[in-house]
C-alpha positions as CSV (number, residue, x, y, z in Angstrom):
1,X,-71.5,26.7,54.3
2,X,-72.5,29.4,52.1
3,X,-74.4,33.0,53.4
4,X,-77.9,31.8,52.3
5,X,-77.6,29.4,54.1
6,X,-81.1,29.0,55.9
7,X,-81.3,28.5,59.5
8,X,-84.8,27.8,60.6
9,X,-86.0,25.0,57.8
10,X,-89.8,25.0,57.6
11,X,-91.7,23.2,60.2
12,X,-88.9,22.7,62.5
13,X,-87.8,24.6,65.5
14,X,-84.0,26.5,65.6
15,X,-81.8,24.3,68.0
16,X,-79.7,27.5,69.4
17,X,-77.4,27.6,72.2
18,X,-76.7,30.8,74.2
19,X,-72.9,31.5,75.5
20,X,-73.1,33.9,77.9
21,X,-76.4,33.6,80.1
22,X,-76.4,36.7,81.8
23,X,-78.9,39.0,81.5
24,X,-78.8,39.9,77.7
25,X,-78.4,36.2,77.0
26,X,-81.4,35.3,79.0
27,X,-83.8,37.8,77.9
28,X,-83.2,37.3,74.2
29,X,-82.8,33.3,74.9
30,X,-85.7,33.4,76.6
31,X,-87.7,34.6,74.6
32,X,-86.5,32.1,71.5
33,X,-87.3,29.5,74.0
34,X,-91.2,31.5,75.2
35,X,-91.7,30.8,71.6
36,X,-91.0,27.3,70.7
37,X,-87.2,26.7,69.8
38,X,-84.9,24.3,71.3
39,X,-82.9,26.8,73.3
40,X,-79.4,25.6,75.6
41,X,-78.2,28.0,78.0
42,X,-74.2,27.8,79.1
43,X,-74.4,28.7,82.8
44,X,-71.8,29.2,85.8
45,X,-73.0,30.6,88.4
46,X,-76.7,30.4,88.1
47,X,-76.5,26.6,87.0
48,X,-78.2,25.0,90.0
49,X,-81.2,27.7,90.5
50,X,-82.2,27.5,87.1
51,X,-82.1,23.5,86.8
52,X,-84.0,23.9,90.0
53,X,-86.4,26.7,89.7
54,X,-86.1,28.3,85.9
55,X,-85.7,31.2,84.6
56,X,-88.3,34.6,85.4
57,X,-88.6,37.3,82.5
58,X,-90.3,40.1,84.3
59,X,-91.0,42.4,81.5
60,X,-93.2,45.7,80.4
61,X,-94.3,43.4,77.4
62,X,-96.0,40.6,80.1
63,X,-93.7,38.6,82.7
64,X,-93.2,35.1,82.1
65,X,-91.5,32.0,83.4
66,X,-90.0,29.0,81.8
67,X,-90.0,26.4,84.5
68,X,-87.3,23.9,82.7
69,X,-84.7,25.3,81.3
70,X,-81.8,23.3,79.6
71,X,-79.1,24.5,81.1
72,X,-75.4,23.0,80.7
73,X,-71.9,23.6,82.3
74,X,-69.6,22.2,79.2
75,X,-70.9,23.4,75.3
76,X,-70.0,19.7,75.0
77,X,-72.9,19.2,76.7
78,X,-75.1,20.7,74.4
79,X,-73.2,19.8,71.1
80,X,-73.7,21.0,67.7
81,X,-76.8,23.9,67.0
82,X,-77.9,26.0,64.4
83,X,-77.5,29.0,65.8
84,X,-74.9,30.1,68.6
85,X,-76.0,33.2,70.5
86,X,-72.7,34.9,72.0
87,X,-73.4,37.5,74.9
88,X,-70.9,36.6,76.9
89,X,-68.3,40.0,78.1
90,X,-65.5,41.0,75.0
91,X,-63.4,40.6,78.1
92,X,-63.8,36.5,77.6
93,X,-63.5,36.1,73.9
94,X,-60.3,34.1,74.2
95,X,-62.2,31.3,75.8
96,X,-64.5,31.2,72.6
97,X,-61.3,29.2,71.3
98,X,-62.7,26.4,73.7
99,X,-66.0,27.1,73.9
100,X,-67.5,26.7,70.2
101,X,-66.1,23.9,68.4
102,X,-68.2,21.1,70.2
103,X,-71.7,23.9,68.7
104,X,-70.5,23.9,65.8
105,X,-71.9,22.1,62.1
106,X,-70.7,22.6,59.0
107,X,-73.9,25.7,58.5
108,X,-74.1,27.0,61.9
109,X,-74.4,30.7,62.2
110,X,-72.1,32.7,64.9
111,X,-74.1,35.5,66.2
112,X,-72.5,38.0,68.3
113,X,-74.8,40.5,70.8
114,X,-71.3,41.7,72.3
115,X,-70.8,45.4,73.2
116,X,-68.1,47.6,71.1
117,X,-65.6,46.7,68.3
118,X,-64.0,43.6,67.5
119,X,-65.7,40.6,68.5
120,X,-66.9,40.3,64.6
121,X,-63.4,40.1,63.6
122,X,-62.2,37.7,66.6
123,X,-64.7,34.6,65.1
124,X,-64.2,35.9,61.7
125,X,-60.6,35.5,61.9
126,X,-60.8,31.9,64.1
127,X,-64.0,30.5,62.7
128,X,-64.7,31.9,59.3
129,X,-65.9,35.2,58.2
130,X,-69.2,33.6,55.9
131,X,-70.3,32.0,60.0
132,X,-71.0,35.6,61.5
133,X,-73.3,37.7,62.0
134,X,-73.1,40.4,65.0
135,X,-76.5,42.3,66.1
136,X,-76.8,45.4,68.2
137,X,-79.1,45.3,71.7
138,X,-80.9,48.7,72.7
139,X,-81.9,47.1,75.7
140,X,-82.7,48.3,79.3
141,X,-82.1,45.2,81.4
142,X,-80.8,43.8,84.4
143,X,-80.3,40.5,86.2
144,X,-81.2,41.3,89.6
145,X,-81.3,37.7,91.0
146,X,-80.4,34.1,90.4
147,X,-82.3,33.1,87.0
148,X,-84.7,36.6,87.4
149,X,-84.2,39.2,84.6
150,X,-85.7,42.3,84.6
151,X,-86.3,44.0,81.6
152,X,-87.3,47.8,81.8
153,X,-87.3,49.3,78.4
154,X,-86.6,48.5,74.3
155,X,-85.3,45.8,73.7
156,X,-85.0,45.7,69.8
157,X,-82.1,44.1,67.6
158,X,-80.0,45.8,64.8
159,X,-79.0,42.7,62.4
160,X,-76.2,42.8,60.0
161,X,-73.6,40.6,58.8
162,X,-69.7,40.5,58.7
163,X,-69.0,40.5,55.4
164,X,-71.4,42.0,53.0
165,X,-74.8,43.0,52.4
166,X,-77.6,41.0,54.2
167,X,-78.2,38.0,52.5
168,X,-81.6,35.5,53.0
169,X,-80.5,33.6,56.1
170,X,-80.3,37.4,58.0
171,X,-83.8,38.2,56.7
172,X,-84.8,34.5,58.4
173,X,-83.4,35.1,61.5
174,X,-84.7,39.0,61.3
175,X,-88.2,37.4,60.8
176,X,-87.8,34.6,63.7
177,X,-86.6,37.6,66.1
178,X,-89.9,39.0,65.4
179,X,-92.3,36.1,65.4
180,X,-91.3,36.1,69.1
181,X,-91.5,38.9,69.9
182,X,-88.0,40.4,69.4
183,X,-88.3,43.9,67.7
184,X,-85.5,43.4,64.7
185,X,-84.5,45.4,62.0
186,X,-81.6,44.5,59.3
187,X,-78.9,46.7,59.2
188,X,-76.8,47.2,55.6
189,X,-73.5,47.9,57.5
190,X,-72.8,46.1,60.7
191,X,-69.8,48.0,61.2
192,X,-71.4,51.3,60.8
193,X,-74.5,50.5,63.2
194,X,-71.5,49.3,65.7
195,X,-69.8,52.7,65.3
196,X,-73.7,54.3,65.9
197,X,-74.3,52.1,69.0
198,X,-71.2,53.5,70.2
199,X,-72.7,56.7,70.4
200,X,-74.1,56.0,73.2
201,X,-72.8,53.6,75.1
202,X,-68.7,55.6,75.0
203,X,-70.5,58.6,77.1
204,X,-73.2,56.6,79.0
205,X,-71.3,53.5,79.9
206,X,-67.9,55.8,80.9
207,X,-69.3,58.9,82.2
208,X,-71.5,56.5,84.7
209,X,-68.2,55.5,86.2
210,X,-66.2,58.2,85.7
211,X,-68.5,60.5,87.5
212,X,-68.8,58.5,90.5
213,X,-71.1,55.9,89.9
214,X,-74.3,57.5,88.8
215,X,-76.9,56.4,86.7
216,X,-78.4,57.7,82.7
217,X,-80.5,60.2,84.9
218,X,-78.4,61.3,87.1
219,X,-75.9,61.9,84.1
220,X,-78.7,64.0,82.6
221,X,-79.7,66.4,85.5
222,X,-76.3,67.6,85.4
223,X,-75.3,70.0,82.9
224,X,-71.9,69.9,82.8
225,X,-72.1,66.2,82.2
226,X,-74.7,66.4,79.5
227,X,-72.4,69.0,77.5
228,X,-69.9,66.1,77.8
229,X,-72.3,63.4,76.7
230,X,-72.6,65.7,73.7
231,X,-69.3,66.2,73.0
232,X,-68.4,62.9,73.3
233,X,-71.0,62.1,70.9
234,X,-69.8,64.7,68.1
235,X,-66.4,63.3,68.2
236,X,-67.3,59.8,67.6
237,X,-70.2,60.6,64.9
238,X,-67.3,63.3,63.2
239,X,-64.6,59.9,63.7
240,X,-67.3,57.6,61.9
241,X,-68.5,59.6,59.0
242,X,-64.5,60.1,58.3
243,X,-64.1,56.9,58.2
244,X,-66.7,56.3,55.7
245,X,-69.9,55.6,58.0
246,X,-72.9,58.0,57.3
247,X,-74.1,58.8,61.0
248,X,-76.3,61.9,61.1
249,X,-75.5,64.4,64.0
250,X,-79.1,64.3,64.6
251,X,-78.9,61.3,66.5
252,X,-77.5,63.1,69.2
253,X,-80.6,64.8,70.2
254,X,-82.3,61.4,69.9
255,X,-79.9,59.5,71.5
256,X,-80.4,61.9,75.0
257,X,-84.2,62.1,74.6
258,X,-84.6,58.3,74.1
259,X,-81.9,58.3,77.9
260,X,-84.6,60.6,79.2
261,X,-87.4,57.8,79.3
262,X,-85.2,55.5,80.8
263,X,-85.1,56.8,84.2
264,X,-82.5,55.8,86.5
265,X,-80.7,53.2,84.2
266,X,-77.0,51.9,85.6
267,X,-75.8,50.9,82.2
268,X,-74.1,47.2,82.2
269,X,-70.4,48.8,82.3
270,X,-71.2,50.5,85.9
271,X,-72.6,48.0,87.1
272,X,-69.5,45.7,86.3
273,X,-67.7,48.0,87.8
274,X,-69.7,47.7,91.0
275,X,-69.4,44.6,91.1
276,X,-65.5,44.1,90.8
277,X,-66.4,42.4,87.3
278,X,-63.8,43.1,84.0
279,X,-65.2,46.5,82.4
280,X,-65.0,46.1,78.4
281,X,-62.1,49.2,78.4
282,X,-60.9,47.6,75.1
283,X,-63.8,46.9,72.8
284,X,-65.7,49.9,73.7
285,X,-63.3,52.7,74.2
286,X,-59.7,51.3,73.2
287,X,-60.6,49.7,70.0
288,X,-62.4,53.2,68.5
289,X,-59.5,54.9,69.6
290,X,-57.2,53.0,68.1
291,X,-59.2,52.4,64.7
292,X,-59.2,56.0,64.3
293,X,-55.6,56.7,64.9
294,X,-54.8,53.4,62.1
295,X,-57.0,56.4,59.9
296,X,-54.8,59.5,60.9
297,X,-57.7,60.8,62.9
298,X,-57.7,61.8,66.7
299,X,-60.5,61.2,69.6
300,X,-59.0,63.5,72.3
301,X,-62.5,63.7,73.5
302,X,-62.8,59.7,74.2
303,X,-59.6,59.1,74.8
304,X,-59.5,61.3,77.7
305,X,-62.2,59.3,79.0
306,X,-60.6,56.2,78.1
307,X,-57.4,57.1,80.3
308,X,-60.1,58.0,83.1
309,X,-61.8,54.5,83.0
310,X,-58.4,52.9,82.7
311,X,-57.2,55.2,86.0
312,X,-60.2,54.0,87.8
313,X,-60.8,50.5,87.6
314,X,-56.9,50.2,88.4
315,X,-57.8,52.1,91.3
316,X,-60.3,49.8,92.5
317,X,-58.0,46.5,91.9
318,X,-55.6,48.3,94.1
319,X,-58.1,49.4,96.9
């Protein structure tokens, strides 16, 4: 398989599978599927209310329903795609050894929508570098029931792919995002966006736990916090420009006015947490971390956070 290799062949619908049917892998499958392509969801624990009932998008863009879903338990099940969809938790990537080889042909295309740092290199290393692709979710979204997804704000993509610049297939698949109705864009560095995304989500994500379980507003209202959010964001934008990323410390100030218009958002990491779920310590606060110090270069700033998050969510095994 070569990079311009193309996905969607005219005329004919994208056979894509989605690993990880949660709610990031149900909104963006879903809407693949609103749209006409032959979308397989792996489920677990939502299996037998979606074969019975669907899956519900409630959504500011227009709610909708898709009343039969193909849903599987095994990827054996579904078989080879064109296009595998991973949104599964970085926490699980060791079962992708399992999972993928009954998805895959000798063209299909990895995409990863996973959190943090890492996961491109995990199925580069096992499956091929020329396969993967990774894209970034701004997203606001929640499952908040068995096969009902609620999503409450953005929602648009940041494409890029593992090794080099984009190529034809990531303008296709840019292009199919959008025809239904995905908001994409094409990044020209995947690992730099990553490095931008976690701008946000190292303060957001750890501060909503480390502070006690409070939300994006909440986070906000307090000053204290907010002068952490901000210095938590210098010291990653300072990390990634070292290492050769351009990241403007003007996205700061965006960054915390975009969290404005959100409301009371719990981002995905608290509500793991909540839940006695795996929180993704490693991909999105260990792995920076450790990147930088490979570089000579210190994150006092996240790492203290890092040791917090670590501190409490041993706490909670042990209570």
């Amino acid at each position: 398989m070569t990079s311009n290799t193309k996905i969607i062949e005219d005329g004919r619908s994208c056979s894509i599978a989605i690993i990880g049917s949660g709610a990031v892998g149900c909104y963006y499958g879903g809407r693949l599927a609103q749209h006409g392509n032959d979308v397989h969801f792996l489920m677990r624990s939502d299996f037998d209310h979606v074969r019975q009932h669907g899956l519900q998008i409630r959504s500011p863009l227009g709610d909708f329903e898709l009343p039969h879903v193909p849903c599987h338990l095994t990827t054996a099940d579904i078989g080879p795609c064109d296009l595998v969809i991973i949104a599964m938790k970085a926490t699980a990537n060791e079962a992708l050894l399992d999972l993928l080889p009954p998805l895959l042909k000798p063209d299909t295309i990895l995409l990863t929508l996973q959190n943090g740092l890492g996961s491109d290199d995990f199925l580069a290393q096992h499956f091929g570098s020329q396969r993967v692709m990774g894209g970034l979710c701004f997203v606001c979204i929640n499952r908040i029931s068995p096969g009902v997804i609620h999503h409450i704000a953005q929602g648009q993509i940041a494409l890029g792919e593992h090794h080099g610049p984009p190529q034809a297939r990531t303008h296709d698949l840019a292009a199919e995002f959008q025809r239904c109705g995905i908001e994409c864009h094409i990044e020209p560095s995947l690992i730099a966006a990553r490095w931008k995304k976690l701008v946000w989500n190292i303060p957001f994500n750890g501060l909503s736990i480390a502070a006690g379980g409070i939300d994006t507003a909440a986070i906000l209202a307090n000053a204290a916090l907010e002068r952490r959010v901000r210095d938590l964001m210098r010291e990653i934008i300072d990390t990634a420009n070292q290492l050769g990323h351009d990241i403007p410390l003007s996205l700061i100030d965006t960054m915390i006015e975009r969290t404005r218009t959100m409301s009371a958002y719990k981002p995905s990491s608290l509500i793991d947490f909540l839940a006695g779920h795996e929180v993704e310590l490693d991909a999105i606060w260990g792995e920076p971390v450790r990147r930088a110090a490979m570089a000579g270069i210190s994150m006092p700033t996240v790492e203290e956070l890092y040791q917090q998050l670590c501190s409490a969510v041993s706490s909670r095994q042990h209570d």
